[in-house]
C-alpha positions in Angstrom: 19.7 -4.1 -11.7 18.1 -1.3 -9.8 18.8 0.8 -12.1 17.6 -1.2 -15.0 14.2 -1.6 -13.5 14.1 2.4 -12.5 15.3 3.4 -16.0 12.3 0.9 -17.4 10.0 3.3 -15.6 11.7 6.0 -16.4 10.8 6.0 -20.4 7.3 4.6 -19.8 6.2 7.3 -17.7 8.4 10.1 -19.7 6.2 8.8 -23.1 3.4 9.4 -21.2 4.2 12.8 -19.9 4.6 13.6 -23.6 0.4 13.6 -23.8 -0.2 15.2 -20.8 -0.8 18.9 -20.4 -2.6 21.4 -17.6 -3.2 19.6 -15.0 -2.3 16.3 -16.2 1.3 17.4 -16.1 1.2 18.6 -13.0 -0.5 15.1 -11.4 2.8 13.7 -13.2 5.1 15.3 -11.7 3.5 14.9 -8.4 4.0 10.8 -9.1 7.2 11.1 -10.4 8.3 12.8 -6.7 6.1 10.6 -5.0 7.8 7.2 -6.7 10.9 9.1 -6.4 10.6 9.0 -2.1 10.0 5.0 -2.3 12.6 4.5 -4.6 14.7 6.5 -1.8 13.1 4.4 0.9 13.5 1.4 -0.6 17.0 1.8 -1.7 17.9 2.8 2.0 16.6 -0.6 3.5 17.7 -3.0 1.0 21.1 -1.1 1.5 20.0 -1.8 5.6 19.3 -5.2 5.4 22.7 -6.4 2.8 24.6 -4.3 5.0 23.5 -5.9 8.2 22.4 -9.0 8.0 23.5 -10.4 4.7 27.5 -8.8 4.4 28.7 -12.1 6.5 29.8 -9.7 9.3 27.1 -11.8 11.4 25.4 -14.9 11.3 21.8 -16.3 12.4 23.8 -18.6 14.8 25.3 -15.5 16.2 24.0 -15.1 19.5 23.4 -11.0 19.0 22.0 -12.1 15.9 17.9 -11.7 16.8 18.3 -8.1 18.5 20.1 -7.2 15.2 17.4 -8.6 13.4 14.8 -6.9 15.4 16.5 -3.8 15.1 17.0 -3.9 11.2 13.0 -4.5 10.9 12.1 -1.3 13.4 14.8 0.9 11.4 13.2 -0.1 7.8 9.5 -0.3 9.3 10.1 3.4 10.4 11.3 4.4 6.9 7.8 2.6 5.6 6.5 4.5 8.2 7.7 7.8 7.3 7.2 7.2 3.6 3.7 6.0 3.8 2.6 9.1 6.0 4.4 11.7 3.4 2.9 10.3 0.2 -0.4 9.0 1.5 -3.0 7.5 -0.1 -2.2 4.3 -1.3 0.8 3.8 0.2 -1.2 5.0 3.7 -3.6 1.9 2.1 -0.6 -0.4 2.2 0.9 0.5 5.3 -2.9 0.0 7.1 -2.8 -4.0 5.4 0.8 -4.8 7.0 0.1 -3.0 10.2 -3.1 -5.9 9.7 -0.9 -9.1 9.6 -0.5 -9.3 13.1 0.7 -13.3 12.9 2.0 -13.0 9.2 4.7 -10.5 9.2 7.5 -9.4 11.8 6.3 -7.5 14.9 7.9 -4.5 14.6 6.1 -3.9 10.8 3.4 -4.6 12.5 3.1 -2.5 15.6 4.9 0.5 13.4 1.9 0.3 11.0 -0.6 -0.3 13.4 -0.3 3.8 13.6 -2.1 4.2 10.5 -5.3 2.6 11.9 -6.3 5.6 13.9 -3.9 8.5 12.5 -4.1 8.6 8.9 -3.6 12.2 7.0 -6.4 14.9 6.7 -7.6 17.0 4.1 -7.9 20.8 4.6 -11.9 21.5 5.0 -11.4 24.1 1.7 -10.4 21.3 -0.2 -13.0 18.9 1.2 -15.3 21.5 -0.1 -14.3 21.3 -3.4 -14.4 17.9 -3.8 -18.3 18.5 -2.5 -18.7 21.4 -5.2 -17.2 19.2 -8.1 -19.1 15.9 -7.3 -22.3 17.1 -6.6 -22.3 20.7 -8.5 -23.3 23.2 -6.0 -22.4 24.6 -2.3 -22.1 23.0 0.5 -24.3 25.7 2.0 -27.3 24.7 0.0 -27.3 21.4 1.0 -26.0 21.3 4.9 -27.2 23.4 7.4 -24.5 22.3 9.5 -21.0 20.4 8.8 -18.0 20.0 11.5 -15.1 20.9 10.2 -13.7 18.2 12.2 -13.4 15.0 10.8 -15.2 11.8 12.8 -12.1 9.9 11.1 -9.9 10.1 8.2 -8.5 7.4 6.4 -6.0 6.3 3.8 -8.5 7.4 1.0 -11.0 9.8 2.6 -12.2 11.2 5.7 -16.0 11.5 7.1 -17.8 14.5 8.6 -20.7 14.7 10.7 -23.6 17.2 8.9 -27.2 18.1 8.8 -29.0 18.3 5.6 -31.9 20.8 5.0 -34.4 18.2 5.8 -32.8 17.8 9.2 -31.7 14.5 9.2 -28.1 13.7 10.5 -25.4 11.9 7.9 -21.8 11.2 7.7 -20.7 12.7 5.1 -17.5 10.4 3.3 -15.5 12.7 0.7 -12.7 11.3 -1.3 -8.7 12.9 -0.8 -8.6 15.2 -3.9 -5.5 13.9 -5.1 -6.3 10.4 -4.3 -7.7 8.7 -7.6 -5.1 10.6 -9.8 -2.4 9.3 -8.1 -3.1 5.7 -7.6 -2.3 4.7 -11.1 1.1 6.0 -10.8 1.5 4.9 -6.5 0.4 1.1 -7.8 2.9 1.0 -11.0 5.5 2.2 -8.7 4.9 -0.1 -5.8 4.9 -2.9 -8.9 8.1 -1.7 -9.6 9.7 -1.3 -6.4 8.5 -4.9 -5.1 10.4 -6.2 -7.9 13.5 -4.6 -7.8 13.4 -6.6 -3.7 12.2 -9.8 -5.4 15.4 -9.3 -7.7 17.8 -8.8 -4.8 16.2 -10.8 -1.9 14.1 -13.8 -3.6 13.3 -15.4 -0.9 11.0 -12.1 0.4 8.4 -11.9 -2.7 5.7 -9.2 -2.1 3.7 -9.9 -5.4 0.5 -11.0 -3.4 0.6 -7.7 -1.8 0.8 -5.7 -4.9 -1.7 -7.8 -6.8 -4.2 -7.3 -3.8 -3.9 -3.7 -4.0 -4.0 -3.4 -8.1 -8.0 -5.6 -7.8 -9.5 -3.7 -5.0 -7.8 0.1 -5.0 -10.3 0.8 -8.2 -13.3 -0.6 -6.2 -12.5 1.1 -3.0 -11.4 4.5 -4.8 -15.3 4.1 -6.4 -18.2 4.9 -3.5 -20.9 3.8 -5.8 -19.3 0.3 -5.4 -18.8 0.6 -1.1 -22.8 1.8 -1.2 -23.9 -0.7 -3.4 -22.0 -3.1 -0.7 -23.3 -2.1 2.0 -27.2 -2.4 0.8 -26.6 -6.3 -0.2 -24.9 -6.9 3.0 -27.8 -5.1 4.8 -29.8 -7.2 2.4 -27.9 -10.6 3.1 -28.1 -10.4 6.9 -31.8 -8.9 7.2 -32.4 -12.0 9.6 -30.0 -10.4 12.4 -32.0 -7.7 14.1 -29.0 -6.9 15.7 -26.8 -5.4 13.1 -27.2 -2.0 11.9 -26.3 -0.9 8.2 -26.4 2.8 7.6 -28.6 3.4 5.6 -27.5 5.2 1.9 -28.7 8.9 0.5 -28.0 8.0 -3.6 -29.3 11.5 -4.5 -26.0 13.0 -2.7 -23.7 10.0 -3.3 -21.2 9.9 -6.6 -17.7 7.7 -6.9 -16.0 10.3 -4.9 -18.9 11.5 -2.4 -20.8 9.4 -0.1 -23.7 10.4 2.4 -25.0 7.7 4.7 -27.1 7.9 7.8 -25.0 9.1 10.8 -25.0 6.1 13.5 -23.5 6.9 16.7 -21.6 4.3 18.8 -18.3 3.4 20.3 -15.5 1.5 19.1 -15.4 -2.0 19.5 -12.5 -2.4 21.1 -13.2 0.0 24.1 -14.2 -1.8 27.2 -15.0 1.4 29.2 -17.2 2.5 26.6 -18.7 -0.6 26.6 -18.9 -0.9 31.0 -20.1 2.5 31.5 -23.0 1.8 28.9 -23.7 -1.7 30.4 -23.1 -3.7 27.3 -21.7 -7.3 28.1 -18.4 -7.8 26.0 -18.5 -11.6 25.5 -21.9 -10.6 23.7 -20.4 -8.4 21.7 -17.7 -11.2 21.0 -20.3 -14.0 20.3 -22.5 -11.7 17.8 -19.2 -10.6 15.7 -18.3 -14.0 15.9 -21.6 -15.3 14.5 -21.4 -12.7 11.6 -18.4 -13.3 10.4 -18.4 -17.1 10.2 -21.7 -17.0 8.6 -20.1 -14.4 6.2 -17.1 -16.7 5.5 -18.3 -20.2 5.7 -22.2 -19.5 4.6 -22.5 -16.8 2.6 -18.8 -16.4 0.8 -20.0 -12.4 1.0 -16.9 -11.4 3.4 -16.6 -7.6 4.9 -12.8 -7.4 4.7 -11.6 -4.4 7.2 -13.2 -5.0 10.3 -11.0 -2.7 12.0 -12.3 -0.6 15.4 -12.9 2.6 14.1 -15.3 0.3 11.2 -17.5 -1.5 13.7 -19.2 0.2 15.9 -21.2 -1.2 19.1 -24.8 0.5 21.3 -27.3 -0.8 23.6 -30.1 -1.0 21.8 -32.9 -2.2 24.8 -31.5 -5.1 27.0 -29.2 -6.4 23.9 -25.9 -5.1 22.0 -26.4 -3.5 18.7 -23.4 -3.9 16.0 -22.9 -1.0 13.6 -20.8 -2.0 10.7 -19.2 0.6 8.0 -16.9 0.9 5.5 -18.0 -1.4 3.0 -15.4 -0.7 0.4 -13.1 -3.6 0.6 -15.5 -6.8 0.1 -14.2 -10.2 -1.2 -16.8 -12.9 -2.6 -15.3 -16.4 -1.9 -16.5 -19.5 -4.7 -18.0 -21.9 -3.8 -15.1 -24.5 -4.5 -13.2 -22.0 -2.1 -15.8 -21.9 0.7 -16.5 -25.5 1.3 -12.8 -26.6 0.9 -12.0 -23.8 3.2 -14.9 -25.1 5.3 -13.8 -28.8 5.4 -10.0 -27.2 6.1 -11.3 -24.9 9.1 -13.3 -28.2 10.7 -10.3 -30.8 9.9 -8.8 -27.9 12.4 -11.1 -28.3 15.0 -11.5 -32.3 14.9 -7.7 -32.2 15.4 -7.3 -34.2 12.5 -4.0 -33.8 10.7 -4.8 -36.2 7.7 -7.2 -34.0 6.7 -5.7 -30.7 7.8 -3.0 -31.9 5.0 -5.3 -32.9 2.4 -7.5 -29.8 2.3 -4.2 -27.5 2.5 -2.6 -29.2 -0.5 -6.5 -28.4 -2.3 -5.8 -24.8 -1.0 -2.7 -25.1 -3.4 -0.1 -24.7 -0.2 1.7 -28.4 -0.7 4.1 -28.9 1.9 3.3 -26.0 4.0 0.5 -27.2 5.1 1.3 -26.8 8.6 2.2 -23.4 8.9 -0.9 -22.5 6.6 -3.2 -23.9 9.6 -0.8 -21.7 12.1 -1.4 -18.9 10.2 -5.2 -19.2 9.8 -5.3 -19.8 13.3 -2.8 -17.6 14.6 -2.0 -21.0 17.0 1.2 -23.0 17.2 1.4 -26.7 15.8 1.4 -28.5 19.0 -2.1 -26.3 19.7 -3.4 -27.6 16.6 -2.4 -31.7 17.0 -4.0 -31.5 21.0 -6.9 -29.3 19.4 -7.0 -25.6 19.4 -10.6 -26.0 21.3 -8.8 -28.0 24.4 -6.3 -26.2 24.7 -5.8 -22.9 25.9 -4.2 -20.2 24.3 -1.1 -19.2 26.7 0.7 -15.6 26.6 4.2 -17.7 26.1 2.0 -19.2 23.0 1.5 -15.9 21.5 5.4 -14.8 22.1 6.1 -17.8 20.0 3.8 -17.4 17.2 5.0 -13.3 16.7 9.2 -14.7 17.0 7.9 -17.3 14.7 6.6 -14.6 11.8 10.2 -13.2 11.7 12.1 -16.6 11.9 9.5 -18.2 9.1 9.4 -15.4 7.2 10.5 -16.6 3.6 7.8 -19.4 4.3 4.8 -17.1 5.2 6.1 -15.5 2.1 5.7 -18.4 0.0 2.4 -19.1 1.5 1.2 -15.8 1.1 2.3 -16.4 -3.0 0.7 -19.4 -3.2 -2.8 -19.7 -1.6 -5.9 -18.1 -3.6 -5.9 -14.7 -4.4 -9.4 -14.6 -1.9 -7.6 -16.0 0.6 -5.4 -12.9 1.3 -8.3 -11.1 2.3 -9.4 -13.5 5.3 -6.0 -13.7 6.3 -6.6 -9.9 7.1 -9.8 -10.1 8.7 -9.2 -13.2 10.6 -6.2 -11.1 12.3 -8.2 -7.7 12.7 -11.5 -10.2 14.4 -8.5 -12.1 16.7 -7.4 -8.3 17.5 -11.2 -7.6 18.8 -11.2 -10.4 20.5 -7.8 -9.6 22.9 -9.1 -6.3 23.4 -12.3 -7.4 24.5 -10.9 -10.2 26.4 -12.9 -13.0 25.1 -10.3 -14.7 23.2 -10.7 -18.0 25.4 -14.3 -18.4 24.3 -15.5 -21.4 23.2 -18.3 -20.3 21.4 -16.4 -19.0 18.5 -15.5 -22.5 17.5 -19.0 -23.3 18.3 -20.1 -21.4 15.9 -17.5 -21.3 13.3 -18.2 -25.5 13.7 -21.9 -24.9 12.9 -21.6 -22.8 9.8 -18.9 -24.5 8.6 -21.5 -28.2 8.8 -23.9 -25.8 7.5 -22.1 -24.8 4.3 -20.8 -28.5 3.5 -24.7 -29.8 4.3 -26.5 -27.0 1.8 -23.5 -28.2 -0.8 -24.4 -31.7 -0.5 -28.3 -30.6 -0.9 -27.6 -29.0 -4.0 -26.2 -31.7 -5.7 -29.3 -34.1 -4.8 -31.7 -34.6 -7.5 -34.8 -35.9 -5.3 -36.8 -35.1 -2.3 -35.6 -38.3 -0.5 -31.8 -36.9 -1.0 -32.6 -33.9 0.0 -34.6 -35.6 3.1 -31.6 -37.7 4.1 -28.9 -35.1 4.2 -31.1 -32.6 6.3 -31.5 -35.5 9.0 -27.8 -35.9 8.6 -26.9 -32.2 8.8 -29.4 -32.1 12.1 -27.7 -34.8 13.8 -24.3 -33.3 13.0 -25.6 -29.7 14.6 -26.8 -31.7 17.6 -23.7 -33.7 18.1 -22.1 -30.0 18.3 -24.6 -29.2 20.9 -23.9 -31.9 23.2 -19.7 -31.3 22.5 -20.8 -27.5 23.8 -22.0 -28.8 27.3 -19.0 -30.9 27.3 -16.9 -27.8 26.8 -18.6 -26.1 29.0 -17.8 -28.7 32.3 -14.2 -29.2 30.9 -13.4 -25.1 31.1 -16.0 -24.8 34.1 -14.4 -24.1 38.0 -15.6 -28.1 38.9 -14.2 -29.2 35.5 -11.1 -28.2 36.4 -11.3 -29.2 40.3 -12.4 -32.6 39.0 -9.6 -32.9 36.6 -6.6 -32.3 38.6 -8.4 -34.6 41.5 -7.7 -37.1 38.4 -4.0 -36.1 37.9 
């Protein structure tokens, strides 16, 4: 079977060879070794996993069985590892989205990707320079009076360098991989490929949604034009927060493979030192990337889909925090069908009401899994979800549960994962990588996220409702009703607030 799908790939890429010449050959036979170290890779842990866990020499009743397990996922999430890191690019790409899924996917993926995050490959400055030469047709020299040959970060598809321009005004200076775009065709037919030679021999463990994600938005990311046009409309969308900064974009120097922005400086969201020694207060930090993320989601369907620490950046700007957002390659814009059925889904959630929980999964297209859909999209366990996730606390033995739970539900996420809508996928990754800021900063037992996810969410079903009234007395009579709903929230805050408050609890246990 294997060698049925590899020989399939085989003869189309041979025919195409056949056109090729100069360099074109050469970017072939680059692809052909690249494809030929997954196929290597992949072989080796399918050969793992029959060989372990599926020869009959142990069964999941076995009480070595989970260590096995666990060990079989670190071997073939180390071979990932090694595979993504020697082919790079897309595969680097890949890697980064599954070290992502923190709730979704087995731990030790997980924790063996996270790697990529912060320790992605580098291109040699001499070839960085030549993508600068091609792209914008002269020196370097002419138009930077300084550039650091050391990368501010580098990433699965480029890497950004702090310059000066003649004029004297700082930038970062984003430059595309030089091999990157020429490979992806081949990387993304290969990956195809490869997913469904495991589909073949494991069904239950499909990986389409994965591949399908990365074949819709590796063009758009691999095109800077796209990320800068981005990042103006979401400057553009969210004029009304004074506190979020947009770098701003230079469209003389930028081109599909170049990008010059306005150089913001900052530190990473996720470090707390940074953030004490500067005297910025990390629950607002918390409450502000909270608020523009639900309105992005629930409001605005305009969702910023890699919010990663090394792409959100915080300052003191005066008394207040200041939130610098970048990379705006990877955007997804929800429907509106999507948005207010996800919106109705998110506050069936938080009312605790599993009717409704049921209904708007089975409109999300997951059916029977309804359950674990609202576990994954909360990244809380069931019992949390029946009591309500906004009563009670989230609990370290909680957390254990939900990561043993990704392994042991595995074929299930997988189904999920296959079944819900393609823009779906997307908030499933930012939804972890916001929950991941959250831990780090220590805020994750806030209420106010609810609060606010609640009051977008109300917000998104009210304006729905308005535009689908045909008079002012319609339009009258659901504003009253959305501003009764918004004040109903407000009084559930202050209730919050005594039920988690020191005499809350004093008076509570007095009661038990």
């Amino acid at each position: 079977m294997v060698a049925r799908y590899l020989l399939r790939f085989g003869l189309l890429s041979g025919g195409a060879v056949v056109a090729y010449n100069g360099e074109e050959v050469q970017t072939a036979a680059v692809g052909g070794v690249r494809f030929g170290r997954a196929a290597v890779a992949v072989v080796k842990i399918v050969s793992d996993y029959r060989k372990t866990l599926y020869s009959g020499t142990i069964t999941p009743d076995s009480p070595e069985y989970a260590e096995v397990k666990s060990q079989t996922h670190l071997r073939a999430a180390n071979r990932l590892l090694d595979l993504c890191c020697a082919n790079g690019g897309a595969f680097v790409k890949v890697g980064q989205h599954i070290g992502s899924l923190e709730y979704l996917l087995p731990t030790e993926y997980v924790e063996t990707m996270k790697v990529l995050h912060s320790s992605a490959p580098e291109s040699p400055l001499e070839k960085v320079y030549q993508v600068l030469r091609e792209e914008l047709k002269c020196e370097p020299k002419e138009l930077f009076v300084e550039f650091d040959p050391n990368p501010l970060g580098a990433a699965s598809l480029a890497q950004v360098h702090r310059a000066k321009l003649t004029d004297g005004r700082e930038v970062a200076v984003k430059v595309q991989h030089p091999s990157v775009k020429a490979h992806a065709d081949i990387d993304m037919k290969g990956m195809e490929l490869l997913v469904n030679v495991v589909a073949q021999i494991f069904p239950d463990f499909s990986f389409k949604w994965l591949v399908d994600e990365m074949k819709k938005n590796l063009p758009k990311e691999l095109d800077f034009c796209y990320e800068a046009r981005n990042a103006e409309e979401v400057a553009r969308q969210f004029y009304h927060f004074p506190w979020l900064k947009i770098p701003s974009i230079d469209w003389s120097l930028t081109t599909s493979r170049v990008l010059v922005m306005e150089f913001c400086q900052g530190g990473q969201v996720n470090d707390r030192n940074y953030m004490t020694e500067h005297g910025i207060n990390t629950r607002e930090v918390s409450e502000k990337i909270s608020k523009l993320y639900s309105e992005m989601i629930f409001v605005n369907g305009y969702v910023h889909c890699d919010p990663h620490p090394g792409n959100v950046l915080v300052k003191k700007n005066g008394n207040s925090a200041e939130i610098i957002l970048l990379d705006h390659g990877l955007y997804t814009n929800l429907t509106n069908d999507f948005r207010v059925t996800y919106s109705k889904f998110w506050l069936s959630i938080l009312n605790a009401d599993l009717k409704e929980v049921q209904k708007y999964g089975e409109q999300l297209g997951v059916g029977e899994l309804f359950g674990l859909f609202a576990c994954m999209v909360t990244a809380r366990s069931w019992d949390s979800i029946s009591k309500g996730i906004d009563k009670k606390e989230r609990s370290s033995g909680e957390q254990d549960e939900i990561k043993a739970d990704a392994a042991k539900y595995l074929p299930e996420i997988s189904a999920v994962l296959n079944r819900v809508p393609r823009q779906m996928l997307l908030i499933f990754k930012t939804n972890d990588l916001l929950r991941g800021i959250e831990f780090s900063l220590n805020t994750q037992e806030s209420m106010t996220s609810f609060i606010t996810m609640s009051r977008c969410c109300i917000r998104s079903l009210y304006e729905q409702q308005r535009l689908l009234c045909n008079s002012f007395l319609c339009k009258s009579k659901i504003t009253i009703e959305e501003t009764w709903a918004q004040f109903r929230i407000s009084v559930y805050t202050i209730y919050l607030w005594y039920l988690h408050s020191r005499l809350g609890k004093y008076l509570n246990m007095q009661v038990d």
